[in-house]
N, C-alpha and C positions, 0 to 999 in steps of 0.2 A: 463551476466544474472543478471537480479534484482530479490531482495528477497523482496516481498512484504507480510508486517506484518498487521497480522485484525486482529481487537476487538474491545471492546467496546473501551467507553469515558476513564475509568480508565487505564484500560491493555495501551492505545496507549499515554496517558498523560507519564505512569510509563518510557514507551521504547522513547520518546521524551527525557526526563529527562537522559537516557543514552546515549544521542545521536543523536539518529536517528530523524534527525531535520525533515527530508522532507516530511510532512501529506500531502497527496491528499484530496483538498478541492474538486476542480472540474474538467471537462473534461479537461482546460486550463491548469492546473496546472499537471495533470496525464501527457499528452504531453508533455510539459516541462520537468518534472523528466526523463520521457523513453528517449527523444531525447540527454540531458544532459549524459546519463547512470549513473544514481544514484543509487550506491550498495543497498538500502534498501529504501521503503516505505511505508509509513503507511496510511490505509486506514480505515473507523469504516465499520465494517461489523463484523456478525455474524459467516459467514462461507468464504470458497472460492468460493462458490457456490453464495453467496451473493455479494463480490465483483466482482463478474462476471456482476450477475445483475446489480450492479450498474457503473461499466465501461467494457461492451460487450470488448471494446478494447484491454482489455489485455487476451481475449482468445486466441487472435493469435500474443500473445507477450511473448518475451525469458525469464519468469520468476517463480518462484517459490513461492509458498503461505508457510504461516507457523504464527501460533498462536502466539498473543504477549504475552508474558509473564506478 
């Protein structure tokens, strides 16, 4: 399962800084991490509801949303 971290510009800069390298820039890039199975990504979105909107693809993908700190 990937844990995929949203927020803004700051929140997802702060949780890079701890690690979590792999920012989803775009649809290429989302495919890549899910195929790779990368523990954690980072996406700027408001909600999960937003990262939906903006990749539909991970509705019917094995992962869990959760606020960056």
């Amino acid at each position: 399962m990937t844990r995929v971290l949203y927020g803004d510009s700051r929140a997802l800069a702060r949780a890079e800084d701890q690690g979590f390298v792999h920012c989803v820039r775009d649809d290429a890039s989302l495919e890549t991490f899910l195929k790779e199975g990368r523990d954690t990504i980072l996406v700027h979105a408001e909600s999960p509801e937003g990262v939906i909107r903006r990749y539909p693809r991970l509705a019917s993908a094995n992962v869990t949303f959760e606020a960056a700190a």
